[in-house]
PDB file of N, H, CA, C and O in Angstrom:
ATOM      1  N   UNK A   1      18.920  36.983 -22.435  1.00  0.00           N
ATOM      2  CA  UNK A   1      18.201  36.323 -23.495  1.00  0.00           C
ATOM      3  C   UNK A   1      18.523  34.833 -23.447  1.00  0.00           C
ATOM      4  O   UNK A   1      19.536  34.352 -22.938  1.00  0.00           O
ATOM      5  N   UNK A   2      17.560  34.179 -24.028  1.00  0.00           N
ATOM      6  H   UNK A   2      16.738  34.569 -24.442  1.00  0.00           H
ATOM      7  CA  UNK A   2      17.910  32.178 -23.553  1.00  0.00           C
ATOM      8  C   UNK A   2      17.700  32.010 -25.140  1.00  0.00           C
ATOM      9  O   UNK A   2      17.088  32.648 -25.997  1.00  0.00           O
ATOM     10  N   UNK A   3      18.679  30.583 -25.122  1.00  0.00           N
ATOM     11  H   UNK A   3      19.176  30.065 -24.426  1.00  0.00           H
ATOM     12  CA  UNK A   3      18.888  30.456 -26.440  1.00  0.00           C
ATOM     13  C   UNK A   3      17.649  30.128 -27.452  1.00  0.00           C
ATOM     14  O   UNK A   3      17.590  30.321 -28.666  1.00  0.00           O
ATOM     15  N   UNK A   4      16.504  29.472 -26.408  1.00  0.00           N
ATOM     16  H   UNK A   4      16.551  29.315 -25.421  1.00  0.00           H
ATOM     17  CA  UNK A   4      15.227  29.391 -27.304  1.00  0.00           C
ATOM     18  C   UNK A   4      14.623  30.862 -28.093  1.00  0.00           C
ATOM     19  O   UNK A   4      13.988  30.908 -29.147  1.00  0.00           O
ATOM     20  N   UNK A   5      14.928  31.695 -27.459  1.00  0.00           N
ATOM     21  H   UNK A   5      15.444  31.657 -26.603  1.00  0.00           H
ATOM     22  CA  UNK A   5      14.163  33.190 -27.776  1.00  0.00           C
ATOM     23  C   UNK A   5      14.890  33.453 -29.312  1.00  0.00           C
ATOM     24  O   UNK A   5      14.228  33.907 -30.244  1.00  0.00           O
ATOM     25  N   UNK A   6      16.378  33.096 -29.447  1.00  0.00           N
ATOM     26  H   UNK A   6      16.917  32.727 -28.690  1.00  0.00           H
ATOM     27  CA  UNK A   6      16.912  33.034 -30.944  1.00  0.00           C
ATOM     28  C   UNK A   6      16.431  32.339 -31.773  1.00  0.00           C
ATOM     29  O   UNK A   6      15.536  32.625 -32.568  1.00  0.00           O
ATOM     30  N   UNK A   7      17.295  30.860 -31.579  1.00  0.00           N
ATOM     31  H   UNK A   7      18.023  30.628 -30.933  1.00  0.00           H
ATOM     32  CA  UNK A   7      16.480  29.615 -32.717  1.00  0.00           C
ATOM     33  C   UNK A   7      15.144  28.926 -31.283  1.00  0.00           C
ATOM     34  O   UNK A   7      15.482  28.651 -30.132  1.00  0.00           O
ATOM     35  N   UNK A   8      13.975  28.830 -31.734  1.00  0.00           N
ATOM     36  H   UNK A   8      13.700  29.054 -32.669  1.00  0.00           H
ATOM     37  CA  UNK A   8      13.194  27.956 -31.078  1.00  0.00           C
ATOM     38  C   UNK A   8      13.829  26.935 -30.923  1.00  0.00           C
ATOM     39  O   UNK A   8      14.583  26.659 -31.856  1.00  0.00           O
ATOM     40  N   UNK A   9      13.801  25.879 -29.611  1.00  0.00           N
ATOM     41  H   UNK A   9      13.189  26.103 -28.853  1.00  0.00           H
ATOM     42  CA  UNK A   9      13.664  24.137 -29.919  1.00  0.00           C
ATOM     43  C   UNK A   9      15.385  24.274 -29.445  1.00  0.00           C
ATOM     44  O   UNK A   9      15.842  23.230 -28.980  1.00  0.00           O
ATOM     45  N   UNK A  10      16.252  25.335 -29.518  1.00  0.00           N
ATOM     46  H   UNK A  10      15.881  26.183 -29.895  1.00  0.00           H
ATOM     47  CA  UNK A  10      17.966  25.243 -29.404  1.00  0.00           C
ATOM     48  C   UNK A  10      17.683  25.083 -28.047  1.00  0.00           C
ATOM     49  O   UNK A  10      16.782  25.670 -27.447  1.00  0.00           O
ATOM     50  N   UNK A  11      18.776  23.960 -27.386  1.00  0.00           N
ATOM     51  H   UNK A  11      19.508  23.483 -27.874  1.00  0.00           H
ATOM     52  CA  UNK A  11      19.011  23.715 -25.925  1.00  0.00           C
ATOM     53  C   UNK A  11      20.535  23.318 -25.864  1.00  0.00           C
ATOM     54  O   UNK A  11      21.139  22.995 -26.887  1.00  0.00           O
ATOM     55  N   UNK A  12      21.226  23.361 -24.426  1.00  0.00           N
ATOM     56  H   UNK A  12      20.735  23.623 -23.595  1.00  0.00           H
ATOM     57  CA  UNK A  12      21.916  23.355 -24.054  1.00  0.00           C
ATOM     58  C   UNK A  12      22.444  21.928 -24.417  1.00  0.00           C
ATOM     59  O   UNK A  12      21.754  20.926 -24.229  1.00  0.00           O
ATOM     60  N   UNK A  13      23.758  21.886 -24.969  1.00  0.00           N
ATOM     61  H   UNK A  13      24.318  22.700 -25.122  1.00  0.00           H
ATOM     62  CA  UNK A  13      24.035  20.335 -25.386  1.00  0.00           C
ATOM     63  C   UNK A  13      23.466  20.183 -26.978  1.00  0.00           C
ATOM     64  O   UNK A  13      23.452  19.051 -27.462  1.00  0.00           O
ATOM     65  N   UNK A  14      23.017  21.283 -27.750  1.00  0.00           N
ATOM     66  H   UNK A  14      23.029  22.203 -27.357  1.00  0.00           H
ATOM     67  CA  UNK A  14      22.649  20.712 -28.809  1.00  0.00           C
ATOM     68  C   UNK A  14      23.852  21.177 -29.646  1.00  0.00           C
ATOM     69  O   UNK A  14      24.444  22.217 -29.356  1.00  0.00           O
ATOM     70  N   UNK A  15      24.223  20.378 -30.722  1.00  0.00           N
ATOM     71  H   UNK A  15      23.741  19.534 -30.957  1.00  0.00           H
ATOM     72  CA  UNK A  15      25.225  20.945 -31.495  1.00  0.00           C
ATOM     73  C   UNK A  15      24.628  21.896 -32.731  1.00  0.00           C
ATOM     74  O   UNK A  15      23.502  21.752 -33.206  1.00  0.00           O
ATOM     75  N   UNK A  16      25.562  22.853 -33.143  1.00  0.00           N
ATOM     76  H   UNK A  16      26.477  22.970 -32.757  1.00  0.00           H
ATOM     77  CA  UNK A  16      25.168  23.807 -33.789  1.00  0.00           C
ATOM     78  C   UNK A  16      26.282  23.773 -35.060  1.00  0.00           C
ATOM     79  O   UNK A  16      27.459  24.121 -34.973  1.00  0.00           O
ATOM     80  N   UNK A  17      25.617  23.279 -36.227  1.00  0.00           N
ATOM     81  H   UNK A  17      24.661  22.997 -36.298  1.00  0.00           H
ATOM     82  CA  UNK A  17      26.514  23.605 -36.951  1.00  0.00           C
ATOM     83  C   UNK A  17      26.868  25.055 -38.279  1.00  0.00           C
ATOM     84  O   UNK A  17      25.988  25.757 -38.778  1.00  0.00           O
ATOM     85  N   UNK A  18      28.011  25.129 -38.500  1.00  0.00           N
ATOM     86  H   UNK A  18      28.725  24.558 -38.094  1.00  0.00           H
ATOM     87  CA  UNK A  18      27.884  26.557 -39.106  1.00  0.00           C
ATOM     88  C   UNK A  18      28.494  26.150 -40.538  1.00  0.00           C
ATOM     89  O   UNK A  18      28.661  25.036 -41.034  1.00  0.00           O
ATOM     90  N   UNK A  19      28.858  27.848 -41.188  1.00  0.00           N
ATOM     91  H   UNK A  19      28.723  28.753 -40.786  1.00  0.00           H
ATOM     92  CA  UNK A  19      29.518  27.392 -42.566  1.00  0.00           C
ATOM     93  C   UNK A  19      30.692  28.896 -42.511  1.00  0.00           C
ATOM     94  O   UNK A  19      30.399  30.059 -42.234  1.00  0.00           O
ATOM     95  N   UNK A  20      32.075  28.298 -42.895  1.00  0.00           N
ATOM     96  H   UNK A  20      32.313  27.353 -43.120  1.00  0.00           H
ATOM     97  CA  UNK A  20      33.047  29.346 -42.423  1.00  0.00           C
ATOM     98  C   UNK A  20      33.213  29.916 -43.927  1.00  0.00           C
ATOM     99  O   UNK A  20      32.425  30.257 -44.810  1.00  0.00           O
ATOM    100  N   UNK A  21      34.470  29.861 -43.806  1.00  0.00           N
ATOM    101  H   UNK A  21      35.110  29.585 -43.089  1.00  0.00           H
ATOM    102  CA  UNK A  21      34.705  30.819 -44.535  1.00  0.00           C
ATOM    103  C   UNK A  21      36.495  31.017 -45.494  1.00  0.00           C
ATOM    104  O   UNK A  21      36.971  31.597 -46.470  1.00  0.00           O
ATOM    105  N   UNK A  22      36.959  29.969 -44.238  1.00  0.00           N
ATOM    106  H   UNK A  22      36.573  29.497 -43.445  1.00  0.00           H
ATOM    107  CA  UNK A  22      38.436  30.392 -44.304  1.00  0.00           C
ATOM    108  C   UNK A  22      38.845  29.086 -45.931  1.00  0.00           C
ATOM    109  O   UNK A  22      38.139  28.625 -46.828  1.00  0.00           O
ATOM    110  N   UNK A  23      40.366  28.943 -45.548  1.00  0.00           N
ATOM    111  H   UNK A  23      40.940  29.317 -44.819  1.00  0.00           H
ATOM    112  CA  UNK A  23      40.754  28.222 -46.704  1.00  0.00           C
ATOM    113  C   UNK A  23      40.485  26.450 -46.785  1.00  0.00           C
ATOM    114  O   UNK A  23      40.470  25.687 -47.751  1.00  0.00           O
ATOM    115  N   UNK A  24      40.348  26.289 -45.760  1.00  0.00           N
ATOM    116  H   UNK A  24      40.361  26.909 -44.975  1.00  0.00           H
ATOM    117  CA  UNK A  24      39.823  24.633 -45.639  1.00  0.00           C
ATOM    118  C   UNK A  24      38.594  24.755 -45.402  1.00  0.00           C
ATOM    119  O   UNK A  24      37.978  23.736 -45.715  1.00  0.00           O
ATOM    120  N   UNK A  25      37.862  25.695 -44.915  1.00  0.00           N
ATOM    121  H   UNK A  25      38.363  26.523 -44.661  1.00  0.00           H
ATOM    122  CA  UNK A  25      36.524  25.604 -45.896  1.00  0.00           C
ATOM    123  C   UNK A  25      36.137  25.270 -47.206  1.00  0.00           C
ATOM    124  O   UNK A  25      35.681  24.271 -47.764  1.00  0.00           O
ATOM    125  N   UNK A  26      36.481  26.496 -47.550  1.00  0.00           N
ATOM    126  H   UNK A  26      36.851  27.307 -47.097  1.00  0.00           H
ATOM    127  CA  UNK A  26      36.664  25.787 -49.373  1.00  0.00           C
ATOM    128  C   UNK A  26      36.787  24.418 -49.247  1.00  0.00           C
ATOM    129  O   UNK A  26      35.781  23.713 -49.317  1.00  0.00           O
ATOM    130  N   UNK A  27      38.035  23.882 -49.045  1.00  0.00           N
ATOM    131  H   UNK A  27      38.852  24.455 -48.988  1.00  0.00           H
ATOM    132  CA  UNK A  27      38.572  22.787 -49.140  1.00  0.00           C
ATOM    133  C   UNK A  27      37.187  21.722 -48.638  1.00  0.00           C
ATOM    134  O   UNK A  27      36.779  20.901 -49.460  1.00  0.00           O
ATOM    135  N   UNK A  28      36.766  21.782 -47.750  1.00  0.00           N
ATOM    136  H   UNK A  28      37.098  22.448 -47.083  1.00  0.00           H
ATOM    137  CA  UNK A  28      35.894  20.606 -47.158  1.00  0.00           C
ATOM    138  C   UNK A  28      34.391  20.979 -47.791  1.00  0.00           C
ATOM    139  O   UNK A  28      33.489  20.172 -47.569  1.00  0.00           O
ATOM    140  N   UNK A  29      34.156  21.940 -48.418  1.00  0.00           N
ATOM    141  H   UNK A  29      34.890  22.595 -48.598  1.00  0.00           H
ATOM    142  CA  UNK A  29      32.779  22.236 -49.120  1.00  0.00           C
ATOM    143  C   UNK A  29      33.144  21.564 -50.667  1.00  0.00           C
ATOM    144  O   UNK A  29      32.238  21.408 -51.487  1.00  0.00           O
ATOM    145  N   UNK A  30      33.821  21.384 -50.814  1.00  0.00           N
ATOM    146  H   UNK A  30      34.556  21.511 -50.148  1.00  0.00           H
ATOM    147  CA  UNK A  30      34.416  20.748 -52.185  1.00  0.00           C
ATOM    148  C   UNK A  30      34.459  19.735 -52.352  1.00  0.00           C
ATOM    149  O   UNK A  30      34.227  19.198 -53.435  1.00  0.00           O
ATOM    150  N   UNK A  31      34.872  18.995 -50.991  1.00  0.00           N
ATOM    151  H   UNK A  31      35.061  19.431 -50.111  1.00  0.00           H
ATOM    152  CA  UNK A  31      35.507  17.087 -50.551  1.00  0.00           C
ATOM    153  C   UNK A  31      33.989  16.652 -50.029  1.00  0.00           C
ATOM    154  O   UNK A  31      33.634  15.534 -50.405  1.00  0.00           O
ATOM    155  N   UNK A  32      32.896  17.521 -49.073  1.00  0.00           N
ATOM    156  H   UNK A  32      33.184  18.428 -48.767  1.00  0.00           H
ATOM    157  CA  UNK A  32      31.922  16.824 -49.046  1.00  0.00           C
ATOM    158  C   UNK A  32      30.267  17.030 -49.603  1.00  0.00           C
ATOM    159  O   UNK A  32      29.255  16.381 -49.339  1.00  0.00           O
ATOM    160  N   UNK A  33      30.505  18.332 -50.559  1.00  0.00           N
ATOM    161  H   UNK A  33      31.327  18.860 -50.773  1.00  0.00           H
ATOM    162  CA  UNK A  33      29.312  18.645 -50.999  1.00  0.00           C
ATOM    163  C   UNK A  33      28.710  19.123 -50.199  1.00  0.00           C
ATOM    164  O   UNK A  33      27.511  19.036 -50.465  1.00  0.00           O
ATOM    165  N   UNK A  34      28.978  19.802 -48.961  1.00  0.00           N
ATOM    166  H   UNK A  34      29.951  19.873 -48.746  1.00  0.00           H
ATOM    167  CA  UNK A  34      27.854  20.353 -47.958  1.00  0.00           C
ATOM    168  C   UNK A  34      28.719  21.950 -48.200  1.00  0.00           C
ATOM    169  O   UNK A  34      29.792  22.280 -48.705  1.00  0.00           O
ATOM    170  N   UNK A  35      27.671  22.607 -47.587  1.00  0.00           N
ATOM    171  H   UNK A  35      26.799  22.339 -47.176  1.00  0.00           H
ATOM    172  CA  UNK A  35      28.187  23.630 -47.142  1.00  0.00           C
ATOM    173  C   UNK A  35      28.506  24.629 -45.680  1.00  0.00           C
ATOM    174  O   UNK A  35      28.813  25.800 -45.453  1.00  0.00           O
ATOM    175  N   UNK A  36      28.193  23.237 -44.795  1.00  0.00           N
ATOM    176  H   UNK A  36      27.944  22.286 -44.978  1.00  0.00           H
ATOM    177  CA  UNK A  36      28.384  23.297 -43.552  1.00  0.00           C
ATOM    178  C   UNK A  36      30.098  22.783 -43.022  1.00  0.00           C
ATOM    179  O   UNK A  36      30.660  21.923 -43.701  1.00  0.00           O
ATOM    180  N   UNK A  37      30.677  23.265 -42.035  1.00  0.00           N
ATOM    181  H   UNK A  37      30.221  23.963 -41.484  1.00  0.00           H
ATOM    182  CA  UNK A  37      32.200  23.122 -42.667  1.00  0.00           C
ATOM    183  C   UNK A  37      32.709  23.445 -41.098  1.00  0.00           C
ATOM    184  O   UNK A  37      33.903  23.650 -40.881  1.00  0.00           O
ATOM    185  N   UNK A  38      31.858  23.471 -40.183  1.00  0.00           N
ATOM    186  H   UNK A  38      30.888  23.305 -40.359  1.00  0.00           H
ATOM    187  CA  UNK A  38      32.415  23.804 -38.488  1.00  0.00           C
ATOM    188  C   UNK A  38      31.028  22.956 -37.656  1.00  0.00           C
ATOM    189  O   UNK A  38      29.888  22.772 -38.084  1.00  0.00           O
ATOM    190  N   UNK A  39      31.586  22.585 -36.451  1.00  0.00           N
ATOM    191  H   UNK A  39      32.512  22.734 -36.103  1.00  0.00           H
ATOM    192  CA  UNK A  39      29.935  22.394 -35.670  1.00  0.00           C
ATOM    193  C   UNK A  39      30.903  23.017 -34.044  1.00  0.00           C
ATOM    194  O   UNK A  39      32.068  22.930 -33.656  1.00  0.00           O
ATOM    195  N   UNK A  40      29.637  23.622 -33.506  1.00  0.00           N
ATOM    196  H   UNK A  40      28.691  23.693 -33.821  1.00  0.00           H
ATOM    197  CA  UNK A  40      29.889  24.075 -31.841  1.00  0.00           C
ATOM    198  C   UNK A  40      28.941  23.388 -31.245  1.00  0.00           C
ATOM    199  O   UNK A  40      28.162  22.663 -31.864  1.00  0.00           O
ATOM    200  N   UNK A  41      28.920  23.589 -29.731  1.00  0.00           N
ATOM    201  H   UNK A  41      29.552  24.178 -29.228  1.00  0.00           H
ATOM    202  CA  UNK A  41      28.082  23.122 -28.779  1.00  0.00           C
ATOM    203  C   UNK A  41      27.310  24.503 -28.220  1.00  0.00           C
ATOM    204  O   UNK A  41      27.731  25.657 -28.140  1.00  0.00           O
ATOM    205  N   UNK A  42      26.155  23.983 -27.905  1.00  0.00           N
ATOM    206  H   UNK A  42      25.814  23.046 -27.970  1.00  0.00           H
ATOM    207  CA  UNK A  42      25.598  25.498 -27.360  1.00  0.00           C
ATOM    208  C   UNK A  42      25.753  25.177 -26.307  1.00  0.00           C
ATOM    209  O   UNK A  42      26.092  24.014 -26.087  1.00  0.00           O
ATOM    210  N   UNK A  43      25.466  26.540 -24.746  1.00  0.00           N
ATOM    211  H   UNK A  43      25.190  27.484 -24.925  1.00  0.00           H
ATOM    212  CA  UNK A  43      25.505  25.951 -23.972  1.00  0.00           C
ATOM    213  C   UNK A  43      24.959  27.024 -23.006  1.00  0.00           C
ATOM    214  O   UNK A  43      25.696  27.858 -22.481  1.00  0.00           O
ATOM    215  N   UNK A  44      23.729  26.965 -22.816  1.00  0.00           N
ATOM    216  H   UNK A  44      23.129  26.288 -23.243  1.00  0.00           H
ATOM    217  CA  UNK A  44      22.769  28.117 -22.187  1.00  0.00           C
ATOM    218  C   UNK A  44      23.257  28.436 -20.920  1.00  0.00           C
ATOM    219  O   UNK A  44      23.036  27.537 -20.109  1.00  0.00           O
ATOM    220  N   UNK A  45      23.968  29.608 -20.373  1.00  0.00           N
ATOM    221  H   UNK A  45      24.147  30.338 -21.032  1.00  0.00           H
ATOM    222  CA  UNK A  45      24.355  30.289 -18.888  1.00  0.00           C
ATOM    223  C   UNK A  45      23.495  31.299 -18.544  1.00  0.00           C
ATOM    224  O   UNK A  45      22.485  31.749 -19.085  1.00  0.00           O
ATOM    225  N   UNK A  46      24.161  31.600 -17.420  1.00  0.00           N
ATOM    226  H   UNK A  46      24.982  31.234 -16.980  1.00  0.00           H
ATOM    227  CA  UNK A  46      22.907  32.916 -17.092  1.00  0.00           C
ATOM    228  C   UNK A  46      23.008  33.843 -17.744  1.00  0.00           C
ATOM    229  O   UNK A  46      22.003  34.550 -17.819  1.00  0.00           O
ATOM    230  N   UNK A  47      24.146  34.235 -18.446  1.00  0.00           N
ATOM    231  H   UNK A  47      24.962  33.660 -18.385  1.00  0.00           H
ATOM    232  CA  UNK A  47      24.309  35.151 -19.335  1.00  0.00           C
ATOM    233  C   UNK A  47      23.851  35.102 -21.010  1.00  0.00           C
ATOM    234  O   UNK A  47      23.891  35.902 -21.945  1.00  0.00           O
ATOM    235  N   UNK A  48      23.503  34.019 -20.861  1.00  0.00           N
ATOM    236  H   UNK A  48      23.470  33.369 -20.102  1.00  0.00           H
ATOM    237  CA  UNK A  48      23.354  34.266 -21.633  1.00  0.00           C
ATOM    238  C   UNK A  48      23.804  32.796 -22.842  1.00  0.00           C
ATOM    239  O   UNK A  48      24.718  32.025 -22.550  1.00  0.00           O
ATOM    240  N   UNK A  49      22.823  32.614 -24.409  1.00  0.00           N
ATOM    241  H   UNK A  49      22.080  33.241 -24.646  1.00  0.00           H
ATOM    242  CA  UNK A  49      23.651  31.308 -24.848  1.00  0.00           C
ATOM    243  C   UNK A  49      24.845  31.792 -25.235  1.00  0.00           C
ATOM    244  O   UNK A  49      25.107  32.981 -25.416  1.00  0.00           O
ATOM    245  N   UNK A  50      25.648  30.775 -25.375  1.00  0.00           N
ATOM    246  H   UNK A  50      25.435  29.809 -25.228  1.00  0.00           H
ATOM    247  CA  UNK A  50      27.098  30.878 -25.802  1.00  0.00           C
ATOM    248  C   UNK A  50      27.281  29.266 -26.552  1.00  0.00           C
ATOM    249  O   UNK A  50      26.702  28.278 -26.102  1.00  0.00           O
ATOM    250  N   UNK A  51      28.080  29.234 -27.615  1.00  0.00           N
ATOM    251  H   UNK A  51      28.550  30.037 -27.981  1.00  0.00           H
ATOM    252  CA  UNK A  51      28.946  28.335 -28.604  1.00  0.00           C
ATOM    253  C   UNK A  51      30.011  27.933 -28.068  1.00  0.00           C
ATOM    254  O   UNK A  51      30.843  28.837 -27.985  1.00  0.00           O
ATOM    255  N   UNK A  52      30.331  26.991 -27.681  1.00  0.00           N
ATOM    256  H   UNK A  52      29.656  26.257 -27.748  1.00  0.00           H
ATOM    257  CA  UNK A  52      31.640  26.640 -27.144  1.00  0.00           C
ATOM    258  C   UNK A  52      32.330  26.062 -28.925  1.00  0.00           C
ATOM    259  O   UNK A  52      31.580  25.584 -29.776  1.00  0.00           O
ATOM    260  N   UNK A  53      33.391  26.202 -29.073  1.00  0.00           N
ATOM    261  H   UNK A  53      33.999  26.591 -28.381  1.00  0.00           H
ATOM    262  CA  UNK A  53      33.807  26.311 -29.976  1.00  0.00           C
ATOM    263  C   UNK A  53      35.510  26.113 -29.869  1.00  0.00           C
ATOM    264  O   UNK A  53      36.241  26.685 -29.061  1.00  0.00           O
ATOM    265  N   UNK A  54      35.935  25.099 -30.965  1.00  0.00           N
ATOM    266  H   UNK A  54      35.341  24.635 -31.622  1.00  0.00           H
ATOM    267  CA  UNK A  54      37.580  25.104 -30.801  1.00  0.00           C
ATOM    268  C   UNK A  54      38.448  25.452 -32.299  1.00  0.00           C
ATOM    269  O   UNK A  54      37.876  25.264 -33.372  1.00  0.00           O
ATOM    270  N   UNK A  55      39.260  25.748 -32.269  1.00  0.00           N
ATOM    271  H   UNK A  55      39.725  25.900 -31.397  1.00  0.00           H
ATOM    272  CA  UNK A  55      40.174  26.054 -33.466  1.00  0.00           C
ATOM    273  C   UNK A  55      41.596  25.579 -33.233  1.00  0.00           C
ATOM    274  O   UNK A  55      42.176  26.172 -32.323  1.00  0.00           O
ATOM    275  N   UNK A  56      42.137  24.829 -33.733  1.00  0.00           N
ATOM    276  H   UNK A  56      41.665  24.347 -34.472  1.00  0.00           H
ATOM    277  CA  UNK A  56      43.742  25.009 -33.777  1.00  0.00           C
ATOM    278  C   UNK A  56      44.445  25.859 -33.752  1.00  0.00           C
ATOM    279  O   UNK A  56      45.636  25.554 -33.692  1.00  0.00           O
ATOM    280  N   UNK A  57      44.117  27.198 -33.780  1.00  0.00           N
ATOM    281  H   UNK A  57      43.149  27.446 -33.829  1.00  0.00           H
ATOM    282  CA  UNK A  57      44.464  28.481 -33.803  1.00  0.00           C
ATOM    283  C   UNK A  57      44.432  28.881 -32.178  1.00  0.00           C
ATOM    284  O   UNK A  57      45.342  29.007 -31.358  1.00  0.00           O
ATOM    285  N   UNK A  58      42.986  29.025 -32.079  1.00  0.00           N
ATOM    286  H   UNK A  58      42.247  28.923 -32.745  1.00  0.00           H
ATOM    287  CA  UNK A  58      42.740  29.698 -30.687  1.00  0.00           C
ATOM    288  C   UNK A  58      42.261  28.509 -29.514  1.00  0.00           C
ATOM    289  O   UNK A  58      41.645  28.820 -28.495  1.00  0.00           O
ATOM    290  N   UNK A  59      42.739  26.817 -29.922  1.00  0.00           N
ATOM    291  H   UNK A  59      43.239  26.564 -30.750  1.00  0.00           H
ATOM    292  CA  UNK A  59      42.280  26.437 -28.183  1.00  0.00           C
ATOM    293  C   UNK A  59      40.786  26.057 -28.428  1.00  0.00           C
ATOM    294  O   UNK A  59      40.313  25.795 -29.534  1.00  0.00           O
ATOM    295  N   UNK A  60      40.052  26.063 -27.143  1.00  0.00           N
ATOM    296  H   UNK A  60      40.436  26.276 -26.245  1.00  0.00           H
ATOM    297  CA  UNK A  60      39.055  25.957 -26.539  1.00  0.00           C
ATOM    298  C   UNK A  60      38.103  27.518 -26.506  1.00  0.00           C
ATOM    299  O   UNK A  60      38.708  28.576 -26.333  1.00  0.00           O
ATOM    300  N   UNK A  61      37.205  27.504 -26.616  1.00  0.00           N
ATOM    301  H   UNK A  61      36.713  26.644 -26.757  1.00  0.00           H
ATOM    302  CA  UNK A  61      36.659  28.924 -26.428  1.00  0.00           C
ATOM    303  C   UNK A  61      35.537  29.062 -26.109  1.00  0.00           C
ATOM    304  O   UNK A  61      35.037  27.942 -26.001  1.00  0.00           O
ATOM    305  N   UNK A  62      34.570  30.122 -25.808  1.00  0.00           N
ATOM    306  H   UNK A  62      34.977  31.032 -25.896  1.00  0.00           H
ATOM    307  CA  UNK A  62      32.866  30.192 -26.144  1.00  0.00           C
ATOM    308  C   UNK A  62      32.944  31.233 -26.603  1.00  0.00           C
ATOM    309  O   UNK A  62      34.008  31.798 -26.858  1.00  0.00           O
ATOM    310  N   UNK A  63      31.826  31.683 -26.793  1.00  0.00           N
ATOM    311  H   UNK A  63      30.962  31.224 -26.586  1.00  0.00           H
ATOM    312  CA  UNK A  63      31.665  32.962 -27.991  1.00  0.00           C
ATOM    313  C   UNK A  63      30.062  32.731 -27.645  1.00  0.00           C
ATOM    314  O   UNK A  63      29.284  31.786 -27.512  1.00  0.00           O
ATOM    315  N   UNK A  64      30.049  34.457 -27.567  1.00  0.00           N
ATOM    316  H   UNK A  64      30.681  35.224 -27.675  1.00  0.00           H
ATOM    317  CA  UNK A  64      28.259  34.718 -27.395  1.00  0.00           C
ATOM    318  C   UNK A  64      26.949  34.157 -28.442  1.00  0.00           C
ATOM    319  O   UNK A  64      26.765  35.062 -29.254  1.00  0.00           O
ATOM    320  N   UNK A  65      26.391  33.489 -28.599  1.00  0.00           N
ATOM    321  H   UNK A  65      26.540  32.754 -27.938  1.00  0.00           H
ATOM    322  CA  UNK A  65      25.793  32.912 -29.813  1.00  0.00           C
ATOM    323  C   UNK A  65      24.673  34.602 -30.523  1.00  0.00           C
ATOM    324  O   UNK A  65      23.882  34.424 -31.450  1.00  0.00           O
ATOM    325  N   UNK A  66      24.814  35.732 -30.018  1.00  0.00           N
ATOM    326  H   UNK A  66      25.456  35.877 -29.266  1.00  0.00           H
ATOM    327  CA  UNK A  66      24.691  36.312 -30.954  1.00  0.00           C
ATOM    328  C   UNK A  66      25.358  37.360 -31.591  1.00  0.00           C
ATOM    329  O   UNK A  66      24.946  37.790 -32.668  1.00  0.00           O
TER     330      UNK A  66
END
């Protein structure tokens, strides 16, 4: 599946932003009035899209975008 077939118009290099969940969520939905609170990179392979994505927790990562 290619990442257009999910969101239309999504390409490789576009940033994707999300809304979490954890405790500095809260915290940053509070400090900036949004409710968006993470952003990833997409990044279309043959396998498929994937989120490249980092945490202080876990590093560097990707994760399947569905």
């Amino acid at each position: 599946m290619q990442a257009y077939e999910i969101w239309p118009g999504l390409e490789s290099g576009d940033l994707v932003f999300i809304e979490t969940a954890d405790p500095l969520a809260r915290f940053l939905k509070r400090a900036t009035g949004s409710r968006l609170t993470h952003v990833g990179l997409m990044r279309d392979t043959g396998g498929g899209p994937y989120i490249l994505d980092a945490t202080p927790q876990d590093g560097v990562f990707e994760v399947a975008i569905d």
